[in-house]
PyMOL CGO cylinders between C-alpha atoms (Angstrom):
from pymol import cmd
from pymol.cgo import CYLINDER

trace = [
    CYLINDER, 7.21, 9.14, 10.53, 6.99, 6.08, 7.59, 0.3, 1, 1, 1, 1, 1, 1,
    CYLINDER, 6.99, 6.08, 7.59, 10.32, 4.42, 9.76, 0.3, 1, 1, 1, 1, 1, 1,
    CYLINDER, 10.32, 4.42, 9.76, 8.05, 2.87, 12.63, 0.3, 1, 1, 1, 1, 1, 1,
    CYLINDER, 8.05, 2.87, 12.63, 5.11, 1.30, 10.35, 0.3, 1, 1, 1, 1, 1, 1,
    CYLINDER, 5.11, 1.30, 10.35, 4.49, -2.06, 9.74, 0.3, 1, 1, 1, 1, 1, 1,
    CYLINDER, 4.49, -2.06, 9.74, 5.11, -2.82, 5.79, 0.3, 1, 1, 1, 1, 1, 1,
    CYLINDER, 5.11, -2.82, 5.79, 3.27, -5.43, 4.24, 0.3, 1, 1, 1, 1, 1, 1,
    CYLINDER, 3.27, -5.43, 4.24, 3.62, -7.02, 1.17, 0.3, 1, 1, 1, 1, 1, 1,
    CYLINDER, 3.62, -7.02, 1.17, 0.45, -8.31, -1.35, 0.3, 1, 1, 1, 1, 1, 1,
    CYLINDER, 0.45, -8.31, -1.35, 0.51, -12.14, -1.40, 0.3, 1, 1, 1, 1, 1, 1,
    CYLINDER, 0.51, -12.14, -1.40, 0.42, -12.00, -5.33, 0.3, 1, 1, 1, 1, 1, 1,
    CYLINDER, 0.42, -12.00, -5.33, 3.97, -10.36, -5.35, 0.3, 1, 1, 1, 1, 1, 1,
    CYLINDER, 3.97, -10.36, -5.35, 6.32, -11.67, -7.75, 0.3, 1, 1, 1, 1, 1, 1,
    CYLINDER, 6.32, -11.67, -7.75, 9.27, -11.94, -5.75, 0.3, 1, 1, 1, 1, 1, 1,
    CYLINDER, 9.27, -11.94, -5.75, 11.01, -9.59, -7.68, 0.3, 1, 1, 1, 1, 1, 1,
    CYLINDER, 11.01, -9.59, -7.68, 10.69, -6.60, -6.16, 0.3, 1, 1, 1, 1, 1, 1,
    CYLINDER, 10.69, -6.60, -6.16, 7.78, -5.54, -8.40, 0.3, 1, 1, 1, 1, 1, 1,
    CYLINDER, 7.78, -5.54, -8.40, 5.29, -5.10, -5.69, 0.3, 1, 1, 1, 1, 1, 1,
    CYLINDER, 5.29, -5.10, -5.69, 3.72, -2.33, -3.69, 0.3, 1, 1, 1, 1, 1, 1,
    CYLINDER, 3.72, -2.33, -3.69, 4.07, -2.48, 0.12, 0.3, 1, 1, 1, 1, 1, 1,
    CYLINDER, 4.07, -2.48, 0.12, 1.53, -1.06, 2.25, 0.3, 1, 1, 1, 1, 1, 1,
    CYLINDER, 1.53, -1.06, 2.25, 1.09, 0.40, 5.67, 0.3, 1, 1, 1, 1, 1, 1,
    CYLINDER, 1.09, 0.40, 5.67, -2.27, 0.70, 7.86, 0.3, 1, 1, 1, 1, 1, 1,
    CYLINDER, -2.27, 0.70, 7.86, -2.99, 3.02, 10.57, 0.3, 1, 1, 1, 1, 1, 1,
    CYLINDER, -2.99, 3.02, 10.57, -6.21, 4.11, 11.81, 0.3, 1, 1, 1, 1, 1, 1,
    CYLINDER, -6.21, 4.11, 11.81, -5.80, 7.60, 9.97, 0.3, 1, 1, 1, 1, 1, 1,
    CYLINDER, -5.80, 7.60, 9.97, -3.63, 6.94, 6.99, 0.3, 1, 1, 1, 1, 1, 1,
    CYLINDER, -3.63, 6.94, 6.99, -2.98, 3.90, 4.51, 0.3, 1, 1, 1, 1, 1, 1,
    CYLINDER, -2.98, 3.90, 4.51, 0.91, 4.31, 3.39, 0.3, 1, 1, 1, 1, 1, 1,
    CYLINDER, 0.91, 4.31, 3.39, 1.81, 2.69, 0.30, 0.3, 1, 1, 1, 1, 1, 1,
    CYLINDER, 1.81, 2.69, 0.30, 5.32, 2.79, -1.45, 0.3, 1, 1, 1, 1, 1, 1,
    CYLINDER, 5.32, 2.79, -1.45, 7.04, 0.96, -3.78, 0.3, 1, 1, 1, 1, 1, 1,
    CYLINDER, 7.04, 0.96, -3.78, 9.44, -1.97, -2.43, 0.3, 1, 1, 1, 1, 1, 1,
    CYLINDER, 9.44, -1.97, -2.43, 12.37, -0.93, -4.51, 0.3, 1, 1, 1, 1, 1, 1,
    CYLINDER, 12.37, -0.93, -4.51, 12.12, 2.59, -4.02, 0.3, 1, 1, 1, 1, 1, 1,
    CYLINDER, 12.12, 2.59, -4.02, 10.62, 2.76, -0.64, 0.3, 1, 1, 1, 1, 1, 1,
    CYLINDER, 10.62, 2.76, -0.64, 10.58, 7.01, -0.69, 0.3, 1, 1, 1, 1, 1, 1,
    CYLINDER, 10.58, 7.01, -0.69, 8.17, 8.43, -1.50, 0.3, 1, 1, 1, 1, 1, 1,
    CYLINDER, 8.17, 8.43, -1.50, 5.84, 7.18, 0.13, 0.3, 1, 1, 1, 1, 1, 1,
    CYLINDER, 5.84, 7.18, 0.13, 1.81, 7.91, -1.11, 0.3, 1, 1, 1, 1, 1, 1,
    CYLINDER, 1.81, 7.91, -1.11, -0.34, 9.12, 1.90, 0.3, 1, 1, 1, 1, 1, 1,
    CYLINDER, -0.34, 9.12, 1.90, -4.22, 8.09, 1.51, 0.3, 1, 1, 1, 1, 1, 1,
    CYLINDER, -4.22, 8.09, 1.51, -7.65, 8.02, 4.09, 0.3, 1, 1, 1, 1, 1, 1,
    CYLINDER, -7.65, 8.02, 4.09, -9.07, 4.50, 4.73, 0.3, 1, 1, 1, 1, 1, 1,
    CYLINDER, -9.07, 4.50, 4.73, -11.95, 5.81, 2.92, 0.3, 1, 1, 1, 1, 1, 1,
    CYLINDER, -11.95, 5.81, 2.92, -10.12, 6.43, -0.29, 0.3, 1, 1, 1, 1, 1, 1,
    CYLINDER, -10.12, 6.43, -0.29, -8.24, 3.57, 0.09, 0.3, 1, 1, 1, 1, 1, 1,
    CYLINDER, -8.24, 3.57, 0.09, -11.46, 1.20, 0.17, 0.3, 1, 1, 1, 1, 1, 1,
    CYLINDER, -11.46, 1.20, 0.17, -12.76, 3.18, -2.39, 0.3, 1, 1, 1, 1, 1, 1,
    CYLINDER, -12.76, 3.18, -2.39, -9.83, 2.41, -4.60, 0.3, 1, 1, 1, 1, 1, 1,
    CYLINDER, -9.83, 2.41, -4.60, -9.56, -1.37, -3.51, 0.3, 1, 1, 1, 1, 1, 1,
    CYLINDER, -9.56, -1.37, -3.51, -13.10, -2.00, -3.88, 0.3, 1, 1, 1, 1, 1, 1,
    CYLINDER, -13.10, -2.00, -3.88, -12.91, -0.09, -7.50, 0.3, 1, 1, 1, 1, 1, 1,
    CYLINDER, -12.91, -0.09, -7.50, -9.80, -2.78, -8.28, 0.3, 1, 1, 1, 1, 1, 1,
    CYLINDER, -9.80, -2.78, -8.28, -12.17, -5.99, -7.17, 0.3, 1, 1, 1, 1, 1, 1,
    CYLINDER, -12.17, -5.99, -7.17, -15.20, -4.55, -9.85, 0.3, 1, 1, 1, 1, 1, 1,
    CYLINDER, -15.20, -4.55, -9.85, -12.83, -5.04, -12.77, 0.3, 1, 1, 1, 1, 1, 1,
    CYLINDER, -12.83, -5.04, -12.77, -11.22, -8.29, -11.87, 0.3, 1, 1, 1, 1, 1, 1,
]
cmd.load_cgo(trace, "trace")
């Protein structure tokens, strides 16, 4: 269950509510949307470094 997670917000939020929060566990990375905070999207650490590591190669 998302309710019991520990949200975290990126440091480069706006302040706005136009941010992404995210969630670790040791099987899942949970990442929602702070305004809209269901849904939630349910990915492996492995995609999730996969996908982090592809968004630091194009900065």
């Amino acid at each position: 269950m998302t309710t019991d997670l520990h949200w975290s917000k990126s440091s480069y939020s706006d302040g706005e509510g136009e941010c992404l929060e995210v969630a670790l566990t040791p099987t899942t990375i949970h990442i929602r949307d702070s305004k809209t905070p269901a849904p939630t999207l349910k990915v492996t650490p492995t995609t999730w470094t996969a996908f982090v590591t592809t968004l630091a190669s194009l900065a």
